[in-house]
MARLO-331356 format. One record per residue (C-alpha): residue number from 0; residue in three letters; x, y, z. Coordinates in Angstrom, 1 decimal, decimal comma, m for minus. Layout:
N
[NUM; "ala"; [X; Y; Z]] ...
This chain:
326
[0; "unk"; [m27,8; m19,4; m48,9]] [1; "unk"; [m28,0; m15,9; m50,6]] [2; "unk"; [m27,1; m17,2; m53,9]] [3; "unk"; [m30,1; m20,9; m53,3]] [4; "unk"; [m32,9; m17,7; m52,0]] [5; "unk"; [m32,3; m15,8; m55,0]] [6; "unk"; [m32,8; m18,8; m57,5]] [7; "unk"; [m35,6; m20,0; m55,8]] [8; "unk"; [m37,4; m16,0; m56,3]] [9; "unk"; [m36,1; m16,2; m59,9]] [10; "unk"; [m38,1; m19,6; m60,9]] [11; "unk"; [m41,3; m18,8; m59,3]] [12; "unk"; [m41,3; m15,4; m61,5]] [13; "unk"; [m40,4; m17,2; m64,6]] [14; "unk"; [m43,0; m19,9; m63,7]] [15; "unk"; [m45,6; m17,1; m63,9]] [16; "unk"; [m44,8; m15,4; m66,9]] [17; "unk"; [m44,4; m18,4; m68,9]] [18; "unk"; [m47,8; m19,3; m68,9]] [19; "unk"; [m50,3; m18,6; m71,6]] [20; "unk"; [m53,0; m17,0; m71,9]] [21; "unk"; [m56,4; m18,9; m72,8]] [22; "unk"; [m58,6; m18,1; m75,7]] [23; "unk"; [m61,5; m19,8; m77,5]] [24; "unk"; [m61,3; m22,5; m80,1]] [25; "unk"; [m62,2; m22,4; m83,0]] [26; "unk"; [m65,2; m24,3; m85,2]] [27; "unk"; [m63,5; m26,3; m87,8]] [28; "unk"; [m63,5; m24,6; m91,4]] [29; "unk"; [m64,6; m27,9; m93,6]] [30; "unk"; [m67,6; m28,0; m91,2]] [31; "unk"; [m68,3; m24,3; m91,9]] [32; "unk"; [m68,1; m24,6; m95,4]] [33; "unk"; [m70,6; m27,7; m95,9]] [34; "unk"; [m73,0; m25,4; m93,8]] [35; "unk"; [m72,7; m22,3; m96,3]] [36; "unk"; [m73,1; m24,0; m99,3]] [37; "unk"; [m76,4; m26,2; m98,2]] [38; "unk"; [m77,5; m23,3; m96,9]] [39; "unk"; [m76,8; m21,2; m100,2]] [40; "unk"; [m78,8; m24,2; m101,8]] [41; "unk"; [m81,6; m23,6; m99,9]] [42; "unk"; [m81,4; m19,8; m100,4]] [43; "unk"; [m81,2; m19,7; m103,9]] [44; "unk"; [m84,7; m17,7; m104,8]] [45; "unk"; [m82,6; m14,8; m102,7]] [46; "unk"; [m81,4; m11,9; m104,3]] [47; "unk"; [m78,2; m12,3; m106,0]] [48; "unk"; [m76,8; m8,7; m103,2]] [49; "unk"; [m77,6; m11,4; m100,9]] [50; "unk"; [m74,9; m14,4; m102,6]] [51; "unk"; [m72,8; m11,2; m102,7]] [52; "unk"; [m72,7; m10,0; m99,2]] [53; "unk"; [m72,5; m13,9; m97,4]] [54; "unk"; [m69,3; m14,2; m99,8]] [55; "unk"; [m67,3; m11,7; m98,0]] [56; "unk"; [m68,0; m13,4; m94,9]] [57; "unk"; [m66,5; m16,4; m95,7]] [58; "unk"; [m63,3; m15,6; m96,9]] [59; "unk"; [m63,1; m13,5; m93,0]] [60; "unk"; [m63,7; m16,5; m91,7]] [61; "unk"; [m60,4; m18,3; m93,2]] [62; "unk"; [m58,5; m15,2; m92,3]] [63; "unk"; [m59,4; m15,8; m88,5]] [64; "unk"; [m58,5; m19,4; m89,0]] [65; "unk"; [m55,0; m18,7; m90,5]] [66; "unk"; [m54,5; m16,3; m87,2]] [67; "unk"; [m55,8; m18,9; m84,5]] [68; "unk"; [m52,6; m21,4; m85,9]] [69; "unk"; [m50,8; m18,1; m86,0]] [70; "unk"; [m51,3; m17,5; m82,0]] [71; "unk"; [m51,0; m21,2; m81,4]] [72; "unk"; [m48,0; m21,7; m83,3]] [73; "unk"; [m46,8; m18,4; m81,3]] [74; "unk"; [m48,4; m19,4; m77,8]] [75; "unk"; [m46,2; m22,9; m78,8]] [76; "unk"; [m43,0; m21,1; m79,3]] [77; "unk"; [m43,5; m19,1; m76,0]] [78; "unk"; [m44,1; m22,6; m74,3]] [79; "unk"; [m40,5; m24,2; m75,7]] [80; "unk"; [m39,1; m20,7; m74,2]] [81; "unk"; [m40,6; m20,6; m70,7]] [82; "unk"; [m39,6; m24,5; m70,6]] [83; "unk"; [m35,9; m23,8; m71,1]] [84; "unk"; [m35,8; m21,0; m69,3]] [85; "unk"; [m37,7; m23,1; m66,7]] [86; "unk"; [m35,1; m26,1; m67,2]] [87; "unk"; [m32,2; m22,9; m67,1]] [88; "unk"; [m33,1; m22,2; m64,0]] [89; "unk"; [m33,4; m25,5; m62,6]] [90; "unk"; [m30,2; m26,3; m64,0]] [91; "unk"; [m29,0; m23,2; m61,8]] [92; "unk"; [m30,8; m23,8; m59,1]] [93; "unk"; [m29,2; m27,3; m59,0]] [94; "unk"; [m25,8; m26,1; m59,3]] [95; "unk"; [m26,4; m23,3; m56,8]] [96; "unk"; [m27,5; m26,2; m54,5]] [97; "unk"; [m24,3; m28,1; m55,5]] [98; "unk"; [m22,2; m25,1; m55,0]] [99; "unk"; [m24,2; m24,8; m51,6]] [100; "unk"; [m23,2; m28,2; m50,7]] [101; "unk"; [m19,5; m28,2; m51,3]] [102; "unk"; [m19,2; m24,5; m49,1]] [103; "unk"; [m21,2; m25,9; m46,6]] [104; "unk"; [m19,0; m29,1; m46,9]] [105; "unk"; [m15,6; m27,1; m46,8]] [106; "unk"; [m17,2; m25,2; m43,8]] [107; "unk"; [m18,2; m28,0; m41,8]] [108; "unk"; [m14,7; m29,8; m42,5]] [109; "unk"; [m12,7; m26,8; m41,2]] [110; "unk"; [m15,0; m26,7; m38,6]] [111; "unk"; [m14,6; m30,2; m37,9]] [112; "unk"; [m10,6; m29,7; m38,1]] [113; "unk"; [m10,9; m26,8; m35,6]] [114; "unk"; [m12,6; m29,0; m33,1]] [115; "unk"; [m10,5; m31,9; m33,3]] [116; "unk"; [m7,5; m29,1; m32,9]] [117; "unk"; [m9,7; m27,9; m29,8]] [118; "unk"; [m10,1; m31,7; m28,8]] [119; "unk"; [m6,1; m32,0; m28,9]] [120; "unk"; [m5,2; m29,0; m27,3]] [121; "unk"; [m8,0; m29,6; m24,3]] [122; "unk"; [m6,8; m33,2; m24,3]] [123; "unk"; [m3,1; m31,8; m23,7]] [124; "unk"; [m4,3; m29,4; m21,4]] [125; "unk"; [m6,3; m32,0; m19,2]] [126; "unk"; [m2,9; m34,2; m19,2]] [127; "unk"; [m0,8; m31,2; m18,7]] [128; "unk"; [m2,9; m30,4; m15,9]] [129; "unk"; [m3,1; m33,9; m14,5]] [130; "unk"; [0,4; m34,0; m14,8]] [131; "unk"; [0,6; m30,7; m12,3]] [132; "unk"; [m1,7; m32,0; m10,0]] [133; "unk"; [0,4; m34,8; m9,6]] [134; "unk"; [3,1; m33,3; m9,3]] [135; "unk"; [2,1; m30,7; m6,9]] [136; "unk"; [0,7; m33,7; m4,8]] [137; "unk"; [3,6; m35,3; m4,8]] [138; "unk"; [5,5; m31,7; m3,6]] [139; "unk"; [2,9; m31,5; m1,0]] [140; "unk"; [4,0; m34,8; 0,5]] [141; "unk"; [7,4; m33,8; 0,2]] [142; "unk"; [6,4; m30,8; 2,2]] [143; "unk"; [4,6; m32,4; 4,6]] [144; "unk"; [7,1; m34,7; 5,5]] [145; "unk"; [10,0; m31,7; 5,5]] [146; "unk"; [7,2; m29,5; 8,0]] [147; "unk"; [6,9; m32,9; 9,9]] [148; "unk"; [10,6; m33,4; 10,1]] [149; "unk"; [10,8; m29,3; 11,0]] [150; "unk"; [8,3; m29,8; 13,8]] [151; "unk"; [10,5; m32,5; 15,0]] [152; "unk"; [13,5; m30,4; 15,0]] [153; "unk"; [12,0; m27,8; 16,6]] [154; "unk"; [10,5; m30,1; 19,6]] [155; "unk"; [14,1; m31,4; 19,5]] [156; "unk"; [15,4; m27,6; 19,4]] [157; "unk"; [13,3; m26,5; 22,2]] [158; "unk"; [14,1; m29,4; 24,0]] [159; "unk"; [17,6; m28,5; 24,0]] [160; "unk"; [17,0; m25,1; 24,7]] [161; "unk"; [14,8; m25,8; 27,9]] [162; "unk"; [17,2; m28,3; 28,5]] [163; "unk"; [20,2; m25,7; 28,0]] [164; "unk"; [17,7; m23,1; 29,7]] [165; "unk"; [17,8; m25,2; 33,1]] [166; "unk"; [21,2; m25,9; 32,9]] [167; "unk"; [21,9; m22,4; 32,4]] [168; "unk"; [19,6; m21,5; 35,3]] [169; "unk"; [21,6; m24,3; 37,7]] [170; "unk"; [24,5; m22,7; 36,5]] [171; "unk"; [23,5; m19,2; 37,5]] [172; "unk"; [21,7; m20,3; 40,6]] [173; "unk"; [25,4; m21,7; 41,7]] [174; "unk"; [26,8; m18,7; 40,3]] [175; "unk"; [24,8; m15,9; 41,3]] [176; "unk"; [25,1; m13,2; 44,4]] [177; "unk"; [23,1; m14,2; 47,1]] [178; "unk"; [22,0; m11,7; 49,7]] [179; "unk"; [20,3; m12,2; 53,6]] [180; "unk"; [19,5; m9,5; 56,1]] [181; "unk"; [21,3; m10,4; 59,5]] [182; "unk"; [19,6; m8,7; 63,2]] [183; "unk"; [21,4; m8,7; 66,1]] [184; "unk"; [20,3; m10,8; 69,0]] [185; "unk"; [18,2; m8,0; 71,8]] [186; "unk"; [17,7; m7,8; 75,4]] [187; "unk"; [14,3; m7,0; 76,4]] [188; "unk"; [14,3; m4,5; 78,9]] [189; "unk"; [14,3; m0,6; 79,5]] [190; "unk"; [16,7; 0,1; 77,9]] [191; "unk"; [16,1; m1,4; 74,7]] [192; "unk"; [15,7; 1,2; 72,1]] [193; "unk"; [17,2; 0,3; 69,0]] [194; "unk"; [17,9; m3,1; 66,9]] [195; "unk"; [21,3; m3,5; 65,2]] [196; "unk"; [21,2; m5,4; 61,5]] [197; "unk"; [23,2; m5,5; 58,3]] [198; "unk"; [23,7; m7,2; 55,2]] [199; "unk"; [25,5; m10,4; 53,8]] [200; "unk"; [26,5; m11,5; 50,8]] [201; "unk"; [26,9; m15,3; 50,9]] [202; "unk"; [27,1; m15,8; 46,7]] [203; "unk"; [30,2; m16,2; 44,7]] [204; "unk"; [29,3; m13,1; 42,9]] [205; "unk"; [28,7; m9,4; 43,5]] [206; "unk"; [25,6; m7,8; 43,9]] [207; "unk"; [24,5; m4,5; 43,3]] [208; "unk"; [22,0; m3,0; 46,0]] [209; "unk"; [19,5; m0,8; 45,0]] [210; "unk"; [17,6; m0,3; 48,2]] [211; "unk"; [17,2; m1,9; 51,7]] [212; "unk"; [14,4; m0,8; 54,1]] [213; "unk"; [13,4; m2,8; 57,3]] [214; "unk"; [11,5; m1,9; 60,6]] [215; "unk"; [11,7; m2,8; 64,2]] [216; "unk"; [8,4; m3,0; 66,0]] [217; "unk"; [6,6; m3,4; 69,4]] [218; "unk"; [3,1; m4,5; 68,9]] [219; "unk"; [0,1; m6,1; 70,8]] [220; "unk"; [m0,1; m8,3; 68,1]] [221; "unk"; [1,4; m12,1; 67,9]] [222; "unk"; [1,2; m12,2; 64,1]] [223; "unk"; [0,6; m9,4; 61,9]] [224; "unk"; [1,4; m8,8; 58,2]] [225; "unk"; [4,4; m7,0; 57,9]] [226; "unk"; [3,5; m3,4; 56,6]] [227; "unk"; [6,5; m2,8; 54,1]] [228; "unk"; [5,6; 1,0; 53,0]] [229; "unk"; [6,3; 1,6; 57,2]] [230; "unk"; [9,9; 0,3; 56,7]] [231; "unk"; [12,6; 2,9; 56,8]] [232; "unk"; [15,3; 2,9; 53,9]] [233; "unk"; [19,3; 2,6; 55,2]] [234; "unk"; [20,9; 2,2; 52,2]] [235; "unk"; [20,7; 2,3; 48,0]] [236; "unk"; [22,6; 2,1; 45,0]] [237; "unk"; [25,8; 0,3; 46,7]] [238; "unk"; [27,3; m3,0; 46,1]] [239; "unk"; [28,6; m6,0; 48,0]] [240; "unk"; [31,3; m8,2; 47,1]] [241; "unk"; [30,7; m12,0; 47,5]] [242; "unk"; [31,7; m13,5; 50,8]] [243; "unk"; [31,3; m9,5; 52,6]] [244; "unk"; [29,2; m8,1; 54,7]] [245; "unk"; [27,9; m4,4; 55,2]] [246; "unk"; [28,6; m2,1; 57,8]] [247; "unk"; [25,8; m2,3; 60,5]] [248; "unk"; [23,0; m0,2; 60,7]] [249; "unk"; [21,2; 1,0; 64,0]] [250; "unk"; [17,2; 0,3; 63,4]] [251; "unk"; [14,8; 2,9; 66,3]] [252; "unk"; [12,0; 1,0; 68,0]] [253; "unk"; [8,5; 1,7; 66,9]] [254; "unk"; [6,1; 3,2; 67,7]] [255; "unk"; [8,0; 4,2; 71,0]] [256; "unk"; [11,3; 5,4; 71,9]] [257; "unk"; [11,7; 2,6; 74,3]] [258; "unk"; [9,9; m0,2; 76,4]] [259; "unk"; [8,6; 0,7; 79,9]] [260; "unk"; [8,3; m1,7; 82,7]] [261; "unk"; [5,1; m2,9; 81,8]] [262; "unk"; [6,2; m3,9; 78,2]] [263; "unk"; [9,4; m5,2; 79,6]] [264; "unk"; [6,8; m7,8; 81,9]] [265; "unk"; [3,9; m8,2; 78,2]] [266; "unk"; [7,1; m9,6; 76,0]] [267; "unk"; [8,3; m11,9; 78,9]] [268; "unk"; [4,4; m13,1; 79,8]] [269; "unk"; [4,1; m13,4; 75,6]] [270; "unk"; [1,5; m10,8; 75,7]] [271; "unk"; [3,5; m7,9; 74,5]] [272; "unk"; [5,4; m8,7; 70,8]] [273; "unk"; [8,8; m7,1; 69,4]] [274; "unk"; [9,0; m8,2; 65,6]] [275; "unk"; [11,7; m6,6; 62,8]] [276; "unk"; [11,0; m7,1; 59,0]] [277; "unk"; [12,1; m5,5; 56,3]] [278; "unk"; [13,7; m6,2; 52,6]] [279; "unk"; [16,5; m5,7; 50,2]] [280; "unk"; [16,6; m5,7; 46,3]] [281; "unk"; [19,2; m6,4; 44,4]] [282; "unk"; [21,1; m7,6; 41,2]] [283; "unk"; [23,6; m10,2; 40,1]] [284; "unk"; [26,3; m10,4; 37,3]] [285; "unk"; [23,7; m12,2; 35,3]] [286; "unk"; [21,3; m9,2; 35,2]] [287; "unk"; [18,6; m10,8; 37,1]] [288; "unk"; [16,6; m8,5; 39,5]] [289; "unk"; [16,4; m10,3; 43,1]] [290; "unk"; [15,0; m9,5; 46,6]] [291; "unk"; [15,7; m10,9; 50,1]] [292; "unk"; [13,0; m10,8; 52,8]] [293; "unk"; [13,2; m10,9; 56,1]] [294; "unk"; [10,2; m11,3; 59,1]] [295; "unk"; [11,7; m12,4; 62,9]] [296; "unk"; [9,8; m12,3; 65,9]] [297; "unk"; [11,7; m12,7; 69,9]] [298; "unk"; [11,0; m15,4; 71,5]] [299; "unk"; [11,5; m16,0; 75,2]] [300; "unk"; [11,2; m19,5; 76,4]] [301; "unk"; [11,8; m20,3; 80,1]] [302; "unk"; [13,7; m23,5; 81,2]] [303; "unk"; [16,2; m25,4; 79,4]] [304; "unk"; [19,0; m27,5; 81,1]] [305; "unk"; [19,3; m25,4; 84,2]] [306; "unk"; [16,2; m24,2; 86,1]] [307; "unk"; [15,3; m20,8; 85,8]] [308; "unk"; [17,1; m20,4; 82,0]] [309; "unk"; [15,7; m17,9; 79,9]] [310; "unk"; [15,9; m19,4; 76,1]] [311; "unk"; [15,7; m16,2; 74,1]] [312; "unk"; [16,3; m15,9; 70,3]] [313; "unk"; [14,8; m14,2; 66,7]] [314; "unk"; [12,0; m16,7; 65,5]] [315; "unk"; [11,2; m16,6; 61,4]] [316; "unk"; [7,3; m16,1; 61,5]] [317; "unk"; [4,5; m15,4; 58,9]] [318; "unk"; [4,5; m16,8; 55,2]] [319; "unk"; [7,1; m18,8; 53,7]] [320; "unk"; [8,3; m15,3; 51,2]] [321; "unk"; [8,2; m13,1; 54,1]] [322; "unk"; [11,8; m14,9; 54,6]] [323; "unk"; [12,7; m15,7; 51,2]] [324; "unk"; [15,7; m14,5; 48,9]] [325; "unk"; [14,1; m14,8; 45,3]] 
């Protein structure tokens, strides 16, 4: 583009200086001459100076004459010149458009081979990209259906290990230590100052005690909720064998040191109320922490197959865990 710019600049100058400059034309020189000599026939009478002076004048006239072809023959010349130069730089210009062409040619086919390179390489690209699509689609189905077959085995898994849990846990229910707090049937009367219990292990294991509190109570009350902070500790950090039983342990009535007449006559009219509760916690083989409650309350009951029988004996009262081993 350089190269057309500069030819182009080049042509219009030597357009410009190859013109020629305009002059005047000339009269023709016959015609001049026929007009002298009538006119020196008419002048004749003049002074001969005269004839003289007007001969001078004629021979300048055919020295400007040989001069005008002079110019024109140069102004010619100069023409011929500024045409070739003119056709020159055509000619140049022409080949500097040619030359143009065939770059601009060469250009646009390595630019045309560089986008049909880019049009491969794309192309491979899309198919090599389409081919990853696919195939990751096709390992995300094969992952699905490996999650889906994991899920299943771990429903199947957990299954089995509830399954195995529960059987475990029957197991260890069969297994375990099993511990109940035992109280001495009592005689309601003056006398009556303390309550006589113990413990007993009725499990196929041992279990290991770590504490055992109960209470033994005279109250107004026909049910109350057992107050386990009031209960007085007997024993800690001991054992029991399975099938054994503890040594007994001597429990003082609350909240007097024993009943009086008049209390003696409230329990047997089931207005007064003796009740002994209490707890024990423990552990089996198997680790598991355990406690056995306990909540009795004497009952008197007259009658029974021979008038005037007293039925007498320690009723299990309040909520279902108030005499529960769990």
């Amino acid at each position: 583009m350089r190269v057309l710019l500069a030819s182009l600049l080049v042509l219009c100058a030597a357009t410009v200086l190859a013109q020629p400059a305009k002059s005047p034309a000339p009269q023709n020189p016959q015609k001049t001459q026929n007009n002298s000599a009538q006119s020196q026939v008419r002048k004749a009478p003049q002074d001969k100076d005269i004839s003289k002076q007007s001969q001078p004048a004629v021979l300048g006239e055919s020295n400007v004459s040989a001069n005008y072809y002079e110019d024109q023959d140069k102004d010619k010349g100069k023409s011929e010149i500024a045409k070739v130069i003119t056709d020159s730089l055509l000619a140049l210009f022409t080949f500097a458009l040619v030359v143009v062409g065939i770059l601009q040619w060469r250009v646009l086919r390595k630019h045309e081979t560089w986008m049909q390179r880019n049009v491969e390489m794309v192309t491979r690209i899309a198919s090599a990209a389409d081919a990853n699509t696919k195939a990751i689609e096709s390992q995300a189905t094969i992952l699905k259906g490996q999650i889906a077959a994991m899920e299943s085995q771990n429903r199947t898994m957990q299954e089995s290990v509830a399954v195995a849990r529960d059987a475990a846990e029957v197991e260890m229910e069969k297994e375990r230590a099993r511990l109940k707090i035992t109280v001495q049937d009592i005689i309601p009367n003056v006398s009556l100052k303390v309550a006589v219990c113990q413990l007993e292990n009725y499990g196929v294991t041992p279990a290991f005690i770590s504490d055992f509190r109960v209470r033994f109570l005279y109250s107004l009350v026909r049910d109350i909720v057992p107050d386990y902070s009031m209960c007085r500790q007997v024993l800690y950090a001991e054992s029991l064998q399975a099938g054994e039983k503890s040594k007994l342990f001597l429990i003082s009535l609350e909240p007097i040191d024993s009943l009086t007449e008049d209390d003696v006559m409230k329990v047997r009219k089931d207005e007064g109320f003796i009740h002994f509760y209490g707890f024990v916690k423990y552990q089996d083989v198997f680790k598991r922490d355990r406690q056995a409650n306990i909540h009795v309350r004497w009952t008197m009951r007259w009658g029974g197959t021979m008038e005037g029988m007293i039925m007498q004996w320690w009723q299990p009262v309040g909520l279902p865990e108030e005499n529960a081993d769990k």
